[in-house]
C-alpha positions in Angstrom: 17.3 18.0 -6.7 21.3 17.9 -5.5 19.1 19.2 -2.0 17.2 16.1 -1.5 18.9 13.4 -3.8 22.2 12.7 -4.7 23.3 10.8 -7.6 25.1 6.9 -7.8 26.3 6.1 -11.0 22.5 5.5 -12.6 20.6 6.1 -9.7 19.6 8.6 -7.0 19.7 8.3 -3.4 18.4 10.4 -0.8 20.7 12.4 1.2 20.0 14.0 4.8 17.3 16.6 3.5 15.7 13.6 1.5 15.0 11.9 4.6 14.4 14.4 6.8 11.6 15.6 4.2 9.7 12.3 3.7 9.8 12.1 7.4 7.7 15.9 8.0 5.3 14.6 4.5 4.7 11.3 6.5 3.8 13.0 9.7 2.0 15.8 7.8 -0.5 12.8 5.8 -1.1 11.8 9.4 -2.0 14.5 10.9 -4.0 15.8 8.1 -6.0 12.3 8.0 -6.8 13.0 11.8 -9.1 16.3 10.7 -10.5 14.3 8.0 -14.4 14.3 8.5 -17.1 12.3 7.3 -20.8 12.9 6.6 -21.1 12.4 10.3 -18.9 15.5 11.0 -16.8 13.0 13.2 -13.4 13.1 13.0 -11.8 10.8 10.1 -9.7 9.1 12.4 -10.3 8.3 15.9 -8.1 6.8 18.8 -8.8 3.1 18.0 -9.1 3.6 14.4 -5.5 5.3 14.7 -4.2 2.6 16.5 -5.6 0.1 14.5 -4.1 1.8 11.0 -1.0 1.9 12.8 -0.7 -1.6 13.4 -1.7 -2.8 9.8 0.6 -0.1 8.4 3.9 -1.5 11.3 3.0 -5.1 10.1 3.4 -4.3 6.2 6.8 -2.7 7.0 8.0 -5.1 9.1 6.8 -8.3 6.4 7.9 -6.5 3.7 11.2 -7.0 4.9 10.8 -10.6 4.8 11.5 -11.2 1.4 11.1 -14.8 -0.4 12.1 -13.6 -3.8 13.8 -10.4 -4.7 13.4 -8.9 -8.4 16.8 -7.3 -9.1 15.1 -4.2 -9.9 12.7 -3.3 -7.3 10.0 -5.4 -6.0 9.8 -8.8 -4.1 7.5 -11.6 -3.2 7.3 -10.6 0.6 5.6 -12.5 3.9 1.8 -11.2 2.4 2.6 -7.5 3.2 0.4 -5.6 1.0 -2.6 -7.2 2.6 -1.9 -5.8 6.4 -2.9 -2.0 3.6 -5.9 -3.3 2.0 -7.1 -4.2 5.4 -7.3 -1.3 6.4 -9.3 -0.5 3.9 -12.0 -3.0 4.3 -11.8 -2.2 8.5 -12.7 1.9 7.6 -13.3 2.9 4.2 -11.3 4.4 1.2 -10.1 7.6 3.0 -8.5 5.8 5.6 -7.0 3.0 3.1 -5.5 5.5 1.1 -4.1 7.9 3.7 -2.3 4.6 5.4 -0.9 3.4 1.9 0.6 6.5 1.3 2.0 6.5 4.5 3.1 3.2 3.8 4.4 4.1 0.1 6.3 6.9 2.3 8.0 4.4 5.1 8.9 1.9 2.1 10.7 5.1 0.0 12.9 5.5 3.0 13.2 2.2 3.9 15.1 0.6 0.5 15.0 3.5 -2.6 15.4 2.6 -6.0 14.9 6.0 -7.5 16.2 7.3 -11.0 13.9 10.3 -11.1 11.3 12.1 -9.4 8.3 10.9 -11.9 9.9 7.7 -11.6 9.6 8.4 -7.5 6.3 9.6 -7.6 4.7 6.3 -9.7 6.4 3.6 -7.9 6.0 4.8 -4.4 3.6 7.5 -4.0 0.9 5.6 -6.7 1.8 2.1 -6.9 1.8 1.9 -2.9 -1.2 4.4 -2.4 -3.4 2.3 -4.5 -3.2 -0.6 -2.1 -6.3 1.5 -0.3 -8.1 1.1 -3.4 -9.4 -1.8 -1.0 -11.7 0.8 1.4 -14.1 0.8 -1.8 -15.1 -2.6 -1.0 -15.8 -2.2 2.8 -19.2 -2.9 2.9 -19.3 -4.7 -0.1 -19.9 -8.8 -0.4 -16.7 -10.6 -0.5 -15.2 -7.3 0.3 -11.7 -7.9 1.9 -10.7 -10.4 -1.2 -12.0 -8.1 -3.1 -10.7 -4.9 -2.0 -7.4 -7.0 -1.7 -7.4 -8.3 -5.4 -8.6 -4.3 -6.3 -5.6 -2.8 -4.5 -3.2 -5.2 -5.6 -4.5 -4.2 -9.6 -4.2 -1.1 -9.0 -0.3 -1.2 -7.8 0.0 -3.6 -10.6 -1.1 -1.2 -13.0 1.0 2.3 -12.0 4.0 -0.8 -11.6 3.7 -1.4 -14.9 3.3 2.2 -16.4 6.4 3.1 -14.6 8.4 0.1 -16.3 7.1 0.9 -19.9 8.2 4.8 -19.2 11.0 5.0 -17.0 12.5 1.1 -17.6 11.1 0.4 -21.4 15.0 0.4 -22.9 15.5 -2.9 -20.7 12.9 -4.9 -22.6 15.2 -5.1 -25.8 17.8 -7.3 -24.1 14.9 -10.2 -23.6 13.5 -9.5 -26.9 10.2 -8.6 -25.7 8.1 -5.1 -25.9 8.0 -2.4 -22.9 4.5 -3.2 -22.2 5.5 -7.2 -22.3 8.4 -7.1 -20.2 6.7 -4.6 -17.8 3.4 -6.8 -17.3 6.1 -9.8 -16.9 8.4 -8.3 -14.3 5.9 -6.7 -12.3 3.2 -9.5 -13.0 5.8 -12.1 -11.6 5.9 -10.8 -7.8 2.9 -8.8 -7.6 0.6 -11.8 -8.6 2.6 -14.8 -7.1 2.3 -13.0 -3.7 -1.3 -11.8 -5.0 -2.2 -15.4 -5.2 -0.7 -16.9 -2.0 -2.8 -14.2 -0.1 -5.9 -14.8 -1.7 -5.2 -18.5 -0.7 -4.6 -17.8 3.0 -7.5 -15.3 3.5 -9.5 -18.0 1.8 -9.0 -20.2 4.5 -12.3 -20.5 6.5 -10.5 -20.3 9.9 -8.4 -17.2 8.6 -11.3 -15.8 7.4 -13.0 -16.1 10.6 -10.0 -14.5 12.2 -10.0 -11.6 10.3 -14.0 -10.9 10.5 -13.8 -10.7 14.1 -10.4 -8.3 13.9 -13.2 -6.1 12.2 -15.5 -6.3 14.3 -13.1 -5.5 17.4 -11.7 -2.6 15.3 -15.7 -1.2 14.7 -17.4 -2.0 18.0 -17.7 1.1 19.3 -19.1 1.9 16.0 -21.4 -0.6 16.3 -22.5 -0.2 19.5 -23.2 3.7 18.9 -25.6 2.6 15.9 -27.5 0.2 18.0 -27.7 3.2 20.3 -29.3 5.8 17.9 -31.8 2.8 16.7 -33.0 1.9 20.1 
């Protein structure tokens, strides 16, 4: 561990190695998603879809930087950055949704750390983030991109709160509550207040809109090969 983290009074942080490593695992999960294939036996990823992930995956870490409220723990109410992952769910499907929020959990590990161990590491980051692309499930489905959003933000919400009852449980005492309370309550308070104010954008007609033909921009060549094959 002393290879990769180093420890600050209760806390680890990453040294050199640390970086350097989540740096090769993120380039790895990219590359690796690239070879992914599908029933069509068509690459996983291809050059618009890659730039496309990209994009959503640079917006998220750039808005998750700006922060409205900041829990003194980990976790913030930030300018609607887990949506930029879910979308890239509901633009290509689960495997790409979940390869671009681990990449995302990845970026935001060595962006700002709060690490005290390596299950503790593995939950908040690796999990809580990755199941942002719970959203691809929805792709296709009606309602699918508030959906998928509401689906991925859950599912962070739920490993978020697993890793307070485990790895932040002895906190919970000094507000009187129980782990699983204080857990749902902290994580509750950010996830779902930003949860909410997204929902309420995306509902917007004209946002909506906005975002429908995104999808249909990121697709067309998609589209235009299946009208193709048909005719």
């Amino acid at each position: 561990m002393s290879l990769f983290l180093k420890q600050v009074e209760d806390t680890y942080e990453l040294t050199s190695a640390g970086y350097g490593l989540l740096v090769v695992l993120l380039i790895l999960a990219l590359i690796a998603a690239c070879f992914f294939t599908g029933k069509d036996h068509k690459n996983h990823f291809s050059v618009k879809q890659l730039v496309f992930a990209a994009m959503c995956v640079t917006l998220s870490t750039v808005t998750s930087m700006i922060k409205i409220f900041e829990m003194p723990m980990g976790g913030s109410i930030t300018l609607f950055s887990m949506f930029f992952i879910t979308f890239v769910g509901y633009l290509y499907g689960p495997r790409a949704g979940l390869t671009s929020a681990l990449a995302y959990g990845l970026l935001q590990l060595i962006i700002g750390p709060y690490i005290i161990s390596i299950p503790q590491l593995v939950c908040d980051y690796i999990l809580a983030f990755g199941a942002l692309g719970l959203s691809g499930f929805f792709q296709n489905k009606k309602f699918g991109m508030i959906n998928g959003y509401i689906i991925g933000i859950l599912g962070r919400l739920f490993f978020s709160v697993l890793s307070g009852v485990i790895f932040f449980g002895q906190y919970a005492a000094d507000y009187g509550m129980k782990p699983f309370t204080y857990s749902l309550a902290y994580n509750g308070l950010y996830i779902g207040t930003e949860g909410i104010l997204t929902v309420a954008l995306i509902s917007v007609p004209a946002v909506r809109h906005a975002l429908k033909r995104i999808r249909y921009m990121a697709n067309e060549n998609d589209v235009r090969e299946k009208l193709s094959s048909i005719a």
